[in-house]
One Martini backbone bead per residue (centre of mass of N, CA, C, O) as a GRO file, in nm:
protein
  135
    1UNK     BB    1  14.772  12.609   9.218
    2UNK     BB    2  14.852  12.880   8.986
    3UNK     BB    3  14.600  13.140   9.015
    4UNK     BB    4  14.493  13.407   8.790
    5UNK     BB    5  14.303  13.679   8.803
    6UNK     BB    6  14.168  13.910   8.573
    7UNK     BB    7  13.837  13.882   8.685
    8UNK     BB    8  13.554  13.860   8.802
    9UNK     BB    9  13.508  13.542   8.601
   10UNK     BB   10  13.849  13.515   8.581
   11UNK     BB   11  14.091  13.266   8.537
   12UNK     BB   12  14.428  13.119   8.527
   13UNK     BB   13  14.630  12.811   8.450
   14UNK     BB   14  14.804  12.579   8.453
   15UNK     BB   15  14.770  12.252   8.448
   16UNK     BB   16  14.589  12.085   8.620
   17UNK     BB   17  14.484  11.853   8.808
   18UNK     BB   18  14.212  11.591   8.862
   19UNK     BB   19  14.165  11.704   9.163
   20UNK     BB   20  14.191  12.052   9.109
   21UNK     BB   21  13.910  12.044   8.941
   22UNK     BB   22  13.754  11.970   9.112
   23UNK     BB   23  13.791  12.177   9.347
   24UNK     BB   24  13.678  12.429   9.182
   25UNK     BB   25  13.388  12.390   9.256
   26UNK     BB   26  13.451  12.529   9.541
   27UNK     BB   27  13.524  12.821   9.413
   28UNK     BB   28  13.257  12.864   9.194
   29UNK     BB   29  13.337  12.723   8.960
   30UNK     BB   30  13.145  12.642   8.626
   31UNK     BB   31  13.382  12.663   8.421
   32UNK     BB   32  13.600  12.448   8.214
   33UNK     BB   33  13.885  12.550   8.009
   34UNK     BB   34  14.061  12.401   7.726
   35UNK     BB   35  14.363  12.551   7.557
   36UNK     BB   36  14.469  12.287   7.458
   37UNK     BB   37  14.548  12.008   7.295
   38UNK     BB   38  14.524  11.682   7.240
   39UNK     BB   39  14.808  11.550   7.329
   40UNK     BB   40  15.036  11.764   7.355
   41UNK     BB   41  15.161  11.604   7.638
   42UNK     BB   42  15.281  11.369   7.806
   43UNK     BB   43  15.024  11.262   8.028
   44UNK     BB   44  14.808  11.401   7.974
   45UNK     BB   45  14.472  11.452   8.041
   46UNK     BB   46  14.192  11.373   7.845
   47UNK     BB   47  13.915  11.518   7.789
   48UNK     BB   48  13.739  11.271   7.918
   49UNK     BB   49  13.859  11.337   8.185
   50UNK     BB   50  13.850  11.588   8.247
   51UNK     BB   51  13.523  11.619   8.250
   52UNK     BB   52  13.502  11.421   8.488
   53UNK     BB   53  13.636  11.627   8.694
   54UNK     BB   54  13.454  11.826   8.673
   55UNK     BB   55  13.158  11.716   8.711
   56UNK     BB   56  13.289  11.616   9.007
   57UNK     BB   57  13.230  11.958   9.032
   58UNK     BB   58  12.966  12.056   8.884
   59UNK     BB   59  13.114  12.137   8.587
   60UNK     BB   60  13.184  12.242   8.329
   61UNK     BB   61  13.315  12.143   8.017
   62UNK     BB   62  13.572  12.265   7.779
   63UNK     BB   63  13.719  12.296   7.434
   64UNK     BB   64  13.960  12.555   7.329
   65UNK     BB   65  14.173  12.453   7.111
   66UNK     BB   66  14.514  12.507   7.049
   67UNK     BB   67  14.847  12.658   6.958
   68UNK     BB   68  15.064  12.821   6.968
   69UNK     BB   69  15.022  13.083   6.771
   70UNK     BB   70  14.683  12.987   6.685
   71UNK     BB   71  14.480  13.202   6.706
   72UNK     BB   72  14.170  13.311   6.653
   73UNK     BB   73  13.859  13.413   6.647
   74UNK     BB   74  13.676  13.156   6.695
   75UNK     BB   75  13.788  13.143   6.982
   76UNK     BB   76  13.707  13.434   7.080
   77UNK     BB   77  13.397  13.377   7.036
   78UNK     BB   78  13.353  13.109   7.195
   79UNK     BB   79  13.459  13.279   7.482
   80UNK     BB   80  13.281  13.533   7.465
   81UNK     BB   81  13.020  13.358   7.512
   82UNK     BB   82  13.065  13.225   7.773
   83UNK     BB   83  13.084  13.517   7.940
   84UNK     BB   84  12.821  13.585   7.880
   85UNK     BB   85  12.668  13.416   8.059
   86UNK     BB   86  12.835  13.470   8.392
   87UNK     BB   87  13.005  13.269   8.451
   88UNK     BB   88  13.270  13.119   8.652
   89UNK     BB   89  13.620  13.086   8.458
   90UNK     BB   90  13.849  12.824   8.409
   91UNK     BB   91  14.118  12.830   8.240
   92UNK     BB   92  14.383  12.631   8.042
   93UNK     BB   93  14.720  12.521   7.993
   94UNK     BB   94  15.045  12.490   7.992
   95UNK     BB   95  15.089  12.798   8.126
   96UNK     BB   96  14.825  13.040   8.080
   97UNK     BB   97  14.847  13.197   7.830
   98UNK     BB   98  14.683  13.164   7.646
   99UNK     BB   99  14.416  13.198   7.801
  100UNK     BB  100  14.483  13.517   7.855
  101UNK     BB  101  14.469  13.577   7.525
  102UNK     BB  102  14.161  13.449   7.496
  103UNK     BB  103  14.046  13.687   7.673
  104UNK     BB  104  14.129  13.929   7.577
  105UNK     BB  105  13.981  13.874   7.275
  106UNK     BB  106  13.724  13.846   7.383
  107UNK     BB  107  13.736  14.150   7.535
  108UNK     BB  108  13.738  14.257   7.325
  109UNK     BB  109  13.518  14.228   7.131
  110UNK     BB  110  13.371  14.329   7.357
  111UNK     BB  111  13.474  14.629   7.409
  112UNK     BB  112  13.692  14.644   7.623
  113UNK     BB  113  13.950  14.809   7.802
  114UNK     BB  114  14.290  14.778   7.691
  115UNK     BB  115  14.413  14.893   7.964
  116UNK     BB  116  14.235  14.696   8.163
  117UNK     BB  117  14.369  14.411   7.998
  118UNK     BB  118  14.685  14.507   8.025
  119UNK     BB  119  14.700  14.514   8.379
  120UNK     BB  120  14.599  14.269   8.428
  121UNK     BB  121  14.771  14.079   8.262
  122UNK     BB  122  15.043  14.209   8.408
  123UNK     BB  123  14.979  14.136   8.716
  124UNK     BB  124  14.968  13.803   8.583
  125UNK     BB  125  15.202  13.768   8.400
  126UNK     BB  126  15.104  13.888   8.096
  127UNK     BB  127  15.110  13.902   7.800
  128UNK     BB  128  14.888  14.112   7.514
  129UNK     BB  129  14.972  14.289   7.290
  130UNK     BB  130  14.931  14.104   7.033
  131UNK     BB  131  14.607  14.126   7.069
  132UNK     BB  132  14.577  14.400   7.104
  133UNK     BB  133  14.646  14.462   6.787
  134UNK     BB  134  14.439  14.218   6.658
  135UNK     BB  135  14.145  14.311   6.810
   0.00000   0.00000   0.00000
């Protein structure tokens, strides 16, 4: 899997294996958090799967699902909740493109930085260009 660091609490990836998942809490990861919708592509697996592979690794499942271009503020502020908790969360979609846009919106909300919102998801390979003008 490959996991892109965003800031000290958040990583990102497209979907990883429920092996992968399982393993995350291994690495410190206290939540994971599903934004694809259920059954987005044939084959994936489903929420009650995701769940119980975080689960066998310690960690808790959130699902804040969406499709692309269908972020919402409910979204951003559902994941903002999240990172107050101060838990290290891994999220994933099916590119990890949401996830990183998610968490952007997310940390606008909350007031962060958006030129060091930018640069980290510039570093993690990622625009939020969109998000950074829309919150």
């Amino acid at each position: 899997m490959d996991s892109k660091q965003l800031d000290s609490l958040v990583s990102v990836s497209a979907e990883p294996t429920l092996d992968q998942i399982t393993a995350l809490g291994q690495q410190g990861i206290e939540v994971v958090v599903c934004n694809r919708p259920e059954q987005e592509a044939e084959g994936q697996p489903t929420f009650a799967e995701l769940e119980k592979a975080a689960q066998a690794g310690g960690m808790t499942f959130v699902a804040i699902p969406f499709s692309r271009g269908q972020m919402q503020p409910q979204h951003c502020l559902a994941f903002a909740e999240l990172l107050d908790s101060g838990k290290k969360v891994h999220a994933f979609c099916r590119t990890g493109n949401r996830s990183c846009n998610l968490w952007a919106g997310a940390r606008c909300l909350s007031g962060a930085d958006r030129k060091e919102l930018h640069q980290a998801a510039q570093q993690a390979g990622f625009d939020i260009s969109g998000v950074l003008v829309s919150y």
